[in-house]
C-alpha positions as a Markdown table, in Angstrom:
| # | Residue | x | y | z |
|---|---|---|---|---|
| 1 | Unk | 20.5 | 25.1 | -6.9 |
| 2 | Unk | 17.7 | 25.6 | -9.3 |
| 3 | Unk | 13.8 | 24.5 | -9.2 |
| 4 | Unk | 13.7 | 20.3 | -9.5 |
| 5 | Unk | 10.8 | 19.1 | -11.2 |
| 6 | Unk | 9.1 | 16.8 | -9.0 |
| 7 | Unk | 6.0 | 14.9 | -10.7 |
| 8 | Unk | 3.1 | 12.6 | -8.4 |
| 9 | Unk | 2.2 | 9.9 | -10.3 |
| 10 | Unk | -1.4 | 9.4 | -11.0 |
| 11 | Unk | -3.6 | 7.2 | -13.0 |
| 12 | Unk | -6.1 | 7.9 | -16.2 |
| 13 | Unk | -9.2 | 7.5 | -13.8 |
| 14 | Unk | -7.3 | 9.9 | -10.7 |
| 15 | Unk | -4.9 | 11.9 | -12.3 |
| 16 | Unk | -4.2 | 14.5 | -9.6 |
| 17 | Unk | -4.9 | 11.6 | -7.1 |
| 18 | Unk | -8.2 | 11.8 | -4.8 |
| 19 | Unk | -7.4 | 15.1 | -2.5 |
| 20 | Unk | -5.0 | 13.5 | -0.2 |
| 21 | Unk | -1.7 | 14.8 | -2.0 |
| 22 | Unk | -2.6 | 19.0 | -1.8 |
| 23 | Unk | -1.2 | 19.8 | 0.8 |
| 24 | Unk | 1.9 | 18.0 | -0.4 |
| 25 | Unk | 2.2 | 20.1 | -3.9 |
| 26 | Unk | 2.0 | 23.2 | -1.4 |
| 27 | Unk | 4.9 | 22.2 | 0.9 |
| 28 | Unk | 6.9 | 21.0 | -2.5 |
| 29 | Unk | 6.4 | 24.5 | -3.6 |
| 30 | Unk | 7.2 | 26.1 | -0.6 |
| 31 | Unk | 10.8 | 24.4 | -1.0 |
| 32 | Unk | 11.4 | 26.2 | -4.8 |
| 33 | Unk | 10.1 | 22.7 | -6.5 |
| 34 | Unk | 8.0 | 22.4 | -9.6 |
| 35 | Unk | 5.3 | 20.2 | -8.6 |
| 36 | Unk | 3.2 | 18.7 | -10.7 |
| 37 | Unk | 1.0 | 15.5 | -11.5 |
| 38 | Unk | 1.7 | 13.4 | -14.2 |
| 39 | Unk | -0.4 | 9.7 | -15.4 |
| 40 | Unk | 1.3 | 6.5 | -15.1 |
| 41 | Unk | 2.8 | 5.3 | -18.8 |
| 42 | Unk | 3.4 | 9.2 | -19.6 |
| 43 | Unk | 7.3 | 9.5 | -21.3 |
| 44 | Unk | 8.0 | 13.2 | -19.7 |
| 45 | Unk | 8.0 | 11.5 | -16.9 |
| 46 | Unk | 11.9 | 10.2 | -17.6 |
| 47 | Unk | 12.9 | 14.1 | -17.4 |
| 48 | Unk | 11.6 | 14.8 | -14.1 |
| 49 | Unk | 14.2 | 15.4 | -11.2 |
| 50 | Unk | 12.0 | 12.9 | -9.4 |
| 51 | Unk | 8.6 | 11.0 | -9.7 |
| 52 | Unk | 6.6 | 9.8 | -6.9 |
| 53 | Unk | 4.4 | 7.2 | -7.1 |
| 54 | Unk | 1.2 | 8.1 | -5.2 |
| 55 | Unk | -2.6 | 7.3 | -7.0 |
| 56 | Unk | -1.6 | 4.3 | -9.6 |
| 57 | Unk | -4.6 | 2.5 | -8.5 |
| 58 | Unk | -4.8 | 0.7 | -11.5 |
| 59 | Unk | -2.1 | -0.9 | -12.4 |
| 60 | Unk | -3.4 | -4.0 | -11.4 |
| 61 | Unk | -5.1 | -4.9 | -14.4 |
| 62 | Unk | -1.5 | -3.8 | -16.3 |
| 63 | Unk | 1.1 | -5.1 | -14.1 |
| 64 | Unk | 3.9 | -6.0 | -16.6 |
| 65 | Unk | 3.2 | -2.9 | -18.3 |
| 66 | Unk | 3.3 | -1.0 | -15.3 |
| 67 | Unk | 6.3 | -2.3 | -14.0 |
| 68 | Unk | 7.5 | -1.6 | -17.5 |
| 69 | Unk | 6.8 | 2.2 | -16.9 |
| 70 | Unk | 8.1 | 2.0 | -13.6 |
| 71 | Unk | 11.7 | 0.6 | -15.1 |
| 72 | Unk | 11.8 | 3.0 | -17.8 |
| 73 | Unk | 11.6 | 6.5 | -14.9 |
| 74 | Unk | 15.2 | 6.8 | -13.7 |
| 75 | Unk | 14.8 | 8.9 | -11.2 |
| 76 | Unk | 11.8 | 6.8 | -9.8 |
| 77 | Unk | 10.2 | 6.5 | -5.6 |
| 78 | Unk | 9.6 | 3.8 | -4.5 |
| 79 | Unk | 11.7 | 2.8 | -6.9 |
| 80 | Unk | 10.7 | 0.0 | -9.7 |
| 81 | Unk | 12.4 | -2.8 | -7.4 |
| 82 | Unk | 10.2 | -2.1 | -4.2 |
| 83 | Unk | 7.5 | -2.2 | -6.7 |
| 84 | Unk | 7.8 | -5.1 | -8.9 |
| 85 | Unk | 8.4 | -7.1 | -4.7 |
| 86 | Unk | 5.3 | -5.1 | -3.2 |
| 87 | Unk | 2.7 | -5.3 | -5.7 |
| 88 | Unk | 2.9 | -9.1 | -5.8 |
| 89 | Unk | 1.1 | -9.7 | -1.8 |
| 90 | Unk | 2.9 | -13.0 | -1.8 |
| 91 | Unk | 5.8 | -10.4 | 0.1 |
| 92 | Unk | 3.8 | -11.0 | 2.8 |
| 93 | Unk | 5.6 | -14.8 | 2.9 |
| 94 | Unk | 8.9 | -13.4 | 2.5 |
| 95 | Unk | 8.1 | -11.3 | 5.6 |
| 96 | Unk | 7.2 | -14.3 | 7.2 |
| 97 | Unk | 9.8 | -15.9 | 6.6 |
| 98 | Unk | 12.1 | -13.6 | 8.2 |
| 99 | Unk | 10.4 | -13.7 | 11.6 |
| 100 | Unk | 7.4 | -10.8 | 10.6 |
| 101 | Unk | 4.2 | -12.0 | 12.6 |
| 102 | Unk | 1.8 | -11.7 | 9.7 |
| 103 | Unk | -2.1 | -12.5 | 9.4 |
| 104 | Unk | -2.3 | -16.3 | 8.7 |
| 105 | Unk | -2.1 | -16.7 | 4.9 |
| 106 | Unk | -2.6 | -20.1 | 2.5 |
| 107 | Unk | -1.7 | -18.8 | -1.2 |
| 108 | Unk | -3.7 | -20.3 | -3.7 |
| 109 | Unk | -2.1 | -20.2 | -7.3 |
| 110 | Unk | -4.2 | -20.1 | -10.3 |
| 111 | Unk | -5.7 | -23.8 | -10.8 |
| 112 | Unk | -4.9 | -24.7 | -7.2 |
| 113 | Unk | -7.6 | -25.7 | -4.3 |
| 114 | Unk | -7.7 | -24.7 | -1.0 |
| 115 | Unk | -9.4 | -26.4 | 1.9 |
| 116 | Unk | -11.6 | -23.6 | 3.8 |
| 117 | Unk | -11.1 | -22.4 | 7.0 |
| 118 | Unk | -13.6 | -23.1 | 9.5 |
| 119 | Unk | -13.8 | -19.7 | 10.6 |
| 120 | Unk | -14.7 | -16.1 | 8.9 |
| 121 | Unk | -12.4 | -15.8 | 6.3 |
| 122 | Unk | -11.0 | -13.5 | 3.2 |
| 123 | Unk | -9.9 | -13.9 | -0.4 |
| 124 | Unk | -8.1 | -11.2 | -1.5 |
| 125 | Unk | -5.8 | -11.6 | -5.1 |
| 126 | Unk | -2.1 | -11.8 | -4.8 |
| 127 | Unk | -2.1 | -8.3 | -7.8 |
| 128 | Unk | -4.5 | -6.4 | -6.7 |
| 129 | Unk | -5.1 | -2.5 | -5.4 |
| 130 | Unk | -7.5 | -0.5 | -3.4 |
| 131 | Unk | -9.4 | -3.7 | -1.7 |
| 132 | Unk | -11.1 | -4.6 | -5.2 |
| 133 | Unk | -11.2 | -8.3 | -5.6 |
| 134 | Unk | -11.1 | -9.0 | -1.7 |
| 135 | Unk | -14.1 | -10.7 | -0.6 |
| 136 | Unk | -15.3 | -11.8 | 3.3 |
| 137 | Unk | -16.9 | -14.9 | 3.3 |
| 138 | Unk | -18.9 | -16.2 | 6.3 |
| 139 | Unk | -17.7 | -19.6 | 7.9 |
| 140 | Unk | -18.9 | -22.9 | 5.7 |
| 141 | Unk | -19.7 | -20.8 | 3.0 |
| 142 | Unk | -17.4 | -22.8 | 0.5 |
| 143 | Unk | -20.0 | -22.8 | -2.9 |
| 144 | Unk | -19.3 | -18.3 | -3.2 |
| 145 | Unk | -16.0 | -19.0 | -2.0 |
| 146 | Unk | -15.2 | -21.4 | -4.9 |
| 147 | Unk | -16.6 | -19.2 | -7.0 |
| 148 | Unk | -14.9 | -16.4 | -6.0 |
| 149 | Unk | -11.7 | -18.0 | -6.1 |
| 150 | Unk | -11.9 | -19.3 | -9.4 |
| 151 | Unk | -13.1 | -16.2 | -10.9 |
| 152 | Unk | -9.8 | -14.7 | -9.6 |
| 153 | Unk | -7.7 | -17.1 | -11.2 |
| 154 | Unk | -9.2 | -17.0 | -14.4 |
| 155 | Unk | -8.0 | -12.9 | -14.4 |
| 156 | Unk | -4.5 | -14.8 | -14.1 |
| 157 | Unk | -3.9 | -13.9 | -10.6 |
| 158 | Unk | -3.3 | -16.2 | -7.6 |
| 159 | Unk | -4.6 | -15.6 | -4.0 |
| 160 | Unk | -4.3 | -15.2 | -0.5 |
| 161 | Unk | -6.9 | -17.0 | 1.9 |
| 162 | Unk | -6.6 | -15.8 | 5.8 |
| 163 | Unk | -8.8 | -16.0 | 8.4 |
| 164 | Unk | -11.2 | -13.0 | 9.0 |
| 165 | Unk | -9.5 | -10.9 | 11.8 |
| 166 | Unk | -12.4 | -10.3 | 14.3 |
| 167 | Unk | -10.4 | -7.4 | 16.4 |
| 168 | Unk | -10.3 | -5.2 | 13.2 |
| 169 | Unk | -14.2 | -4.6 | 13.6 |
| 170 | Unk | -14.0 | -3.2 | 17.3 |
| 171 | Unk | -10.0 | -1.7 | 16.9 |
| 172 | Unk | -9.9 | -1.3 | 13.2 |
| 173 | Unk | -6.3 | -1.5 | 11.6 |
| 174 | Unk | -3.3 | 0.6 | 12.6 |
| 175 | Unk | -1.6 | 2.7 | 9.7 |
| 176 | Unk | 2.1 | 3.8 | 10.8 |
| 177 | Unk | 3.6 | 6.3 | 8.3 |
| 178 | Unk | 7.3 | 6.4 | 7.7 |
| 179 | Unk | 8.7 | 9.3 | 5.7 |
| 180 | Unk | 12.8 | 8.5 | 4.6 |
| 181 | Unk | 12.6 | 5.6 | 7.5 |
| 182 | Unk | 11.7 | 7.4 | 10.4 |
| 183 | Unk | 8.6 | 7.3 | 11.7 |
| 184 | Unk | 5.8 | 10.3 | 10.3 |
| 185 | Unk | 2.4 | 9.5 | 12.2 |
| 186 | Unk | -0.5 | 7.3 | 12.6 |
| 187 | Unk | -4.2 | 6.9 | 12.2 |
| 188 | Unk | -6.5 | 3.9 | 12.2 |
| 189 | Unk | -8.8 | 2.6 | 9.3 |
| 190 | Unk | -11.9 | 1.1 | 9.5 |
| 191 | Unk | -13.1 | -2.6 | 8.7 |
| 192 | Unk | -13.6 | -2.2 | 4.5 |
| 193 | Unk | -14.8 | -5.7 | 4.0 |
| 194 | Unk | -18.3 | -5.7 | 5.4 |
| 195 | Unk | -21.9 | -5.5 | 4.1 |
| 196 | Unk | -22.9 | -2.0 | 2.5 |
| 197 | Unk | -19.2 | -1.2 | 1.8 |
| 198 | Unk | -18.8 | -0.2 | -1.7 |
| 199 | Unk | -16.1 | 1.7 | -4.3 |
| 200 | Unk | -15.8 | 5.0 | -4.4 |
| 201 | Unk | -16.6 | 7.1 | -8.2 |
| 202 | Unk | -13.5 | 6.7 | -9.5 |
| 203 | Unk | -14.2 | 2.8 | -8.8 |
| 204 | Unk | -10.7 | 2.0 | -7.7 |
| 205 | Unk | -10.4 | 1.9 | -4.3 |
| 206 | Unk | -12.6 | 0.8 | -1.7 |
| 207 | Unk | -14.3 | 3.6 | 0.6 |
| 208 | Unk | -12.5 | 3.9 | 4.1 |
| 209 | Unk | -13.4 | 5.6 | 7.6 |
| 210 | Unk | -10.3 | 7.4 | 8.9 |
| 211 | Unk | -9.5 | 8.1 | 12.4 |
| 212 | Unk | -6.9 | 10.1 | 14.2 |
| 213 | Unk | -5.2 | 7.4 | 17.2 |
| 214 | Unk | -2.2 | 7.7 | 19.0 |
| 215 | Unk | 0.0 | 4.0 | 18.3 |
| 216 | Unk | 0.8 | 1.9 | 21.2 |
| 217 | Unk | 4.2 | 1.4 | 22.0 |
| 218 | Unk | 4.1 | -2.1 | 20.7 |
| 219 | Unk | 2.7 | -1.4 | 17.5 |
| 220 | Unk | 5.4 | 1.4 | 16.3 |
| 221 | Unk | 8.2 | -1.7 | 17.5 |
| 222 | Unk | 6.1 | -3.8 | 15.2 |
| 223 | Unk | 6.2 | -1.7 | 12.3 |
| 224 | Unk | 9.5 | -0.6 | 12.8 |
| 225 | Unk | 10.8 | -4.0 | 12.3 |
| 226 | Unk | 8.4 | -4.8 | 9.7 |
| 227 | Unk | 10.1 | -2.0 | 7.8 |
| 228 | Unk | 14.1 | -3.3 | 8.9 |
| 229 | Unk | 13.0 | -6.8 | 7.5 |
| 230 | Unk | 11.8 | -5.2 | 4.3 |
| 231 | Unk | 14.7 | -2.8 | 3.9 |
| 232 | Unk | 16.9 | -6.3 | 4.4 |
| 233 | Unk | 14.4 | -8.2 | 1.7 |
| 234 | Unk | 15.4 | -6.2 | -0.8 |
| 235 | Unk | 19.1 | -5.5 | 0.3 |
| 236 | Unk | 18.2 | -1.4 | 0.9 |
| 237 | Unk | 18.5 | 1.0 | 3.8 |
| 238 | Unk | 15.4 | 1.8 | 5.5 |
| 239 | Unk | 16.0 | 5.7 | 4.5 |
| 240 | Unk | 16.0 | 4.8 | 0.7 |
| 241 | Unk | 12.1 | 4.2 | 1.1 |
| 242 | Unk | 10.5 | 7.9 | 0.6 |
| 243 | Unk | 7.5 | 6.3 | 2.4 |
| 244 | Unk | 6.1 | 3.4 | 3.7 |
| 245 | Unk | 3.3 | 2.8 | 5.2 |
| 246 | Unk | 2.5 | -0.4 | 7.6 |
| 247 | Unk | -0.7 | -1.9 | 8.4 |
| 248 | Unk | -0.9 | -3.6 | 11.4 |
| 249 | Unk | -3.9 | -5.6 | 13.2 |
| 250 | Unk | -4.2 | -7.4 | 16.4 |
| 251 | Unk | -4.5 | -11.3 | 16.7 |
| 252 | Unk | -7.3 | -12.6 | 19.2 |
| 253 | Unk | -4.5 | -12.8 | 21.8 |
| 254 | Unk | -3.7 | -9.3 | 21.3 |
| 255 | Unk | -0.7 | -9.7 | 19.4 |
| 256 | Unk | 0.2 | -7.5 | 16.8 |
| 257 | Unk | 0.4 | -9.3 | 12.9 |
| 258 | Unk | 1.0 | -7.6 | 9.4 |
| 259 | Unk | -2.1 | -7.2 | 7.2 |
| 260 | Unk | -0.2 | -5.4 | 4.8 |
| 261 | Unk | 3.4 | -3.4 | 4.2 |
| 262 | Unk | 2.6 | -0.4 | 1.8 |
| 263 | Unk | 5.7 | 0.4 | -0.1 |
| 264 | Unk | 4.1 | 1.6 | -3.9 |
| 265 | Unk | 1.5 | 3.5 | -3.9 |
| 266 | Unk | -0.3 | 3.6 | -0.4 |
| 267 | Unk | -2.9 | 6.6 | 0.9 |
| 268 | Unk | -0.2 | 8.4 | 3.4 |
| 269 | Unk | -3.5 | 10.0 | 5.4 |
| 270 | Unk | -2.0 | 13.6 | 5.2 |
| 271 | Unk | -5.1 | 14.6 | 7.0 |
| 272 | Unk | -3.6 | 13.3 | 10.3 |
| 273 | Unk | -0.1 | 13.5 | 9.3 |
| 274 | Unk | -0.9 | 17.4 | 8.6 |
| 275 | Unk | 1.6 | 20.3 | 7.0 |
| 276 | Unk | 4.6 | 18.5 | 9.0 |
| 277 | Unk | 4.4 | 15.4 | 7.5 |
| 278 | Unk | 3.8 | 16.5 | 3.6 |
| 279 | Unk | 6.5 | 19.1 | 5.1 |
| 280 | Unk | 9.6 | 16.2 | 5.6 |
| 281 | Unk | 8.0 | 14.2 | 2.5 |
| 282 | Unk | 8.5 | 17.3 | 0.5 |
| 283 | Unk | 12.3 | 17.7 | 2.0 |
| 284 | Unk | 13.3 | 14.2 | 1.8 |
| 285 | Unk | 11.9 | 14.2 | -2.1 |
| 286 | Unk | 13.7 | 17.8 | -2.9 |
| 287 | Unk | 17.0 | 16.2 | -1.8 |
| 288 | Unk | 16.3 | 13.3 | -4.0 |
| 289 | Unk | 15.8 | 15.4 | -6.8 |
| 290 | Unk | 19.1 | 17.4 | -6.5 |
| 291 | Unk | 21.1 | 14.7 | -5.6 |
């Protein structure tokens, strides 16, 4: 059947990704793959039995010609589609939309105003990657908040407003990890958006503390029909996403809402997932890359 090229996409500042992706390359090999890293924008990348988008953490600042890039790789996962829907976060209202509890969001597009909350809130920009450009504001604090906001849609980006979540700084947020739309393994992330927190070298992505935890029953329901709805979105079977990753958080009644639904280029936290989950990533992309 011969050795399929599979290539991990990178970017310029991260091109073999931050760490998180070794143990994948080995469990690729282990199945007779050529595996390999290659940057974003790259042309050998159309040869390649398959490319999967992993550390792309900046396309942000080069959407269009990201999406471009993305177009142009035929044998592409997620596929451009998924990407050119998730890395605009006004998804989130589609989700909405179709019954998907998410974390109560006003979208402000560029030269639009917003009335405050009256709470804690957060700014974060509709194009954005790795936290940079979200902001937490305390309640009434509408002068920075202007600021911010404007300064976001001078870049030419719009942005979401929601209400701080207080649970995530006692329970953090819930990652579940789906690998070909069954579910891989989960671990919990801890608040990013508080004072002291900072990028790390590479400067695109936010610093994170990771924890092992074992989902509640109601969470993995959540995700799993946060990933149904998304597979309906964008008329696909849930298997057709290599990997998704859902972030969940609990409302001050307990109930569980979206933050965010990972579908591009999310950390898969292989550290919890272990050998077994880069194990049935590495299967599920080797078929791709034969089929």
């Amino acid at each position: 059947m011969g050795s399929p090229t599979v290539l991990l996409a990178g970017c310029a500042a991260l091109p073999r990704g931050d760490g998180d992706e070794d143990v994948l390359l080995a469990a690729l090999a282990d199945l007779g793959c050529t595996a390999d890293w290659v940057v974003w924008g790259e042309p050998r990348a159309r040869e390649a039995d398959l490319v999967i988008l992993r550390a792309t953490w900046d396309y942000d600042s080069r959407r269009d010609e990201f999406l471009d890039w993305c177009e142009s790789v035929p044998r592409l996962r997620n596929d451009a589609a998924v990407a050119r829907w998730n890395t605009d976060k006004t998804y989130l209202l589609d989700m909405q939309a179709r019954g998907v509890a998410i974390v109560p969001t006003v979208l402000a597009e560029p030269g639009e105003q917003v009335e405050w909350p009256d709470t804690e809130f957060v700014i974060k920009p509709t194009v954005g990657a790795g936290s940079r450009g979200a902001q937490r504001f305390p309640a009434g604090t509408t002068r920075h908040a202007d600021e911010h906001l404007a300064a976001l849609h001078a870049r030419g980006t719009g942005a979401l407003i929601q209400p701080y979540q207080s649970t995530v700084d006692r329970h953090g947020e819930t990652a579940v990890v789906f690998i070909a739309g069954e579910l891989s393994h989960t671990y919990v992330k801890g608040p990013l958006l508080v004072p002291g927190s900072w990028l790390d070298s590479s400067g695109l992505f936010a610093t994170e503390t990771l924890m092992p935890v074992e989902a509640s029953p109601e969470v993995l329901r959540f995700a799993d029909k946060a990933l149904d709805v998304a597979a309906d979105v964008l008329s696909m079977d849930r298997a057709e996403f290599l990997y998704a990753r859902v972030d969940v958080v609990r409302s001050d009644a307990g109930e569980p809402l979206l933050l965010e639904l990972e579908l591009t280029e999310p950390s898969l936290g292989f550290a919890f997932g272990g050998r077994q989950a880069a194990d049935r990533l590495a299967k599920a992309a080797r078929e791709i890359a034969l089929s």
